[in-house]
C-alpha positions, 0 to 999 in steps of 0.5 A: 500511443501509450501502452494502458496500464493493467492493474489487478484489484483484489476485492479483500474479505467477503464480508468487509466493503471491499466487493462494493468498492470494486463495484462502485468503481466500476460505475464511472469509466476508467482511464486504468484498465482494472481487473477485479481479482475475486469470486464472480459469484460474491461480486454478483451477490454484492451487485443484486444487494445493493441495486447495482447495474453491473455487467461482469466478464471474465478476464484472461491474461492478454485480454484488454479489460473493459473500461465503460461505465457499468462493466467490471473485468474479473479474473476470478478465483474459486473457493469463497464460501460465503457471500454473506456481508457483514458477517465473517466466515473463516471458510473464506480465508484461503480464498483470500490469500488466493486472490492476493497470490494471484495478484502479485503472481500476475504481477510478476510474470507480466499480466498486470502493471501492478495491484491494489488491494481491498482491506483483509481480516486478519483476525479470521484468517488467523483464526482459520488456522492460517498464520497471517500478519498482514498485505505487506508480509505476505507479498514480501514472502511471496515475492522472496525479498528481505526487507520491505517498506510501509509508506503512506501517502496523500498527493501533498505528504509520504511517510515511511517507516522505520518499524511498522507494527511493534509495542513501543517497549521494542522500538529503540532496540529494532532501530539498528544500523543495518535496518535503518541503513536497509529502510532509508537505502529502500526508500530513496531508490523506490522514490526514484523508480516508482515515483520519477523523483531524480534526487529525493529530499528526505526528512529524517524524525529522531526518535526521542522528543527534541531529537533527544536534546543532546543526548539528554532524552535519549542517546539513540540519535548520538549512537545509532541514527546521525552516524547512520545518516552520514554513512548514507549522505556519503553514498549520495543520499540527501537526508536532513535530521534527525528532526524533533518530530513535532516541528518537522511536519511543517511548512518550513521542512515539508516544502522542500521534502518528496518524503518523511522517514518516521522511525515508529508507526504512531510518530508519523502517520496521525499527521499523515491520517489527520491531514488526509483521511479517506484519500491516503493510500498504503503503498509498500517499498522494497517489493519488484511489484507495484503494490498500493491500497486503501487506508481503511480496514474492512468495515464490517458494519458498512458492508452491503448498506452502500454506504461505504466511501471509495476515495481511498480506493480512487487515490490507491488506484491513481497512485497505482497507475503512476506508480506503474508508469514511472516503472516502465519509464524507469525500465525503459531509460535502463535498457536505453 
């Protein structure tokens, strides 16, 4: 019988839905065991508010979490100062960097297959004095590797980047060699170990309009990306671009594509956003974990009206599972 997979859900900012999420989850049975990373006392709080009939009980590392319909496995984590929906508190940001630290490290030593994580403030982090710029640099800190990757995904479309969250004035000049080389060399092996893809098919965006037309738009593709892409064709990688943009989301190139390389944030992802809203998921590369997460922010004016959609939530957890399934496949055939 196949071992279940063991994911670690952090509830996010207090304030936000992602408590809700948690506990709307927990209604219907589930076929991953999940563990809810938070505060027990911001979970009931939620519960009493919105009505919801929900049994918590503490998790431990080793236990099986409960997977019935109306029960919810906590691991839970001190330090949340206010339980108050739709009203932020920055008393409240070390819990939550504790709760996403707790995650990952249990991640790490083997307790949990992966984690999911509810949307986070930034800005009230910050403002606790705290210097945080978001999930993804924070696990790559914690985690101690050099470089990771953002890519979101729907079941039918991935998108991963070359750069994330830079002004446009800056995008050209952080497209180097080494990074570009790094991204794409991250990408292929993770849709390899994370998703059992044998030899993906990936399409590369130029980064000017028509690919930069010959070097009349632009020379980056000329000095910068199709050099690149040689140098990684020749290391078995299988690559098609650079490819105008605004004709390589289409049937014709999708349809033999497992993933799209963007070289910038708002190249890629409005398509992906446009064509799966509410059920993408955020997943980063580069890391030794399994990491996804919903596609939304925190939602301050929907917390505790029980209005707040869990789809993304669902597809952040099923891609989770599989994620976490491929790796053992992946781990298990190294070690054959």
């Amino acid at each position: 019988m196949t071992t279940p997979v063991i994911l670690a859900l952090t509830a996010g900012e207090p304030a936000g839905i992602g408590p809700e999420l948690c506990l709307q989850l927990a209604l219907e049975p589930r076929q991953a065991g999940i563990v809810v990373v938070a505060c027990k006392t911001l979970l009931a709080d939620r519960a009493r508010q919105l009505g919801l009939a929900v049994e918590l009980h503490d998790w431990h590392p080793g236990q099986t979490p409960d997977t019935r319909a109306g029960h919810v496995s906590v691991c839970h984590v001190e330090g949340c100062a206010s339980t108050v929906a739709g009203r932020l508190h920055a008393g409240n940001s070390q819990y939550v960097l504790d709760t996403l630290t707790t995650a990952a490290r249990g991640c790490l030593n083997g307790d949990f297959d992966g984690m999911v994580t509810a949307p986070v403030h930034k800005g009230v982090i910050n403002e606790a004095g705290i210097a945080f710029s978001g999930h993804t640099e924070f696990l790559q800190e914690l985690c101690g590797v050099e470089r990771v990757v953002m890519m979101l995904a729907t079941e039918e479309l991935r998108v991963a980047l070359v750069t994330t969250h830079l002004p446009l004035k800056d995008v050209s000049a952080a497209i180097t060699p080494e990074r570009l080389t790094q991204v794409t060399r991250i990408l292929n092996a993770d849709l390899k170990t994370f998703f059992g893809i044998e030899k993906p098919r990936i399409l590369v965006a130029g980064l000017n309009p028509h690919a930069g037309e010959g070097g009349h738009l632009g020379r980056e593709e000329i000095e910068v990306i199709e050099p690149t892409l040689d140098k990684l064709r020749a290391e078995g990688i299988k690559l098609t671009g650079p490819l105008p943009a605004d004709t390589l989301f289409t049937p014709h190139w999708l349809d033999n594509a497992d993933a799209v390389l963007a070289m910038y944030h708002d190249q890629g992802l409005p398509v992906l956003k446009f064509q799966g809203f509410g059920r993408a998921v955020n997943i980063t590369l580069g890391l030794p974990i399994v990491r996804t997460s919903v596609d939304h922010g925190t939602a301050l004016d929907l917390a505790g009206t029980g209005k707040a959609d869990a789809g993304s939530l669902h597809t952040a957890i099923r891609v989770g599972e599989h994620m976490a399934r491929c790796r053992r496949a992946a781990i298990a055939g190294e070690s054959s």
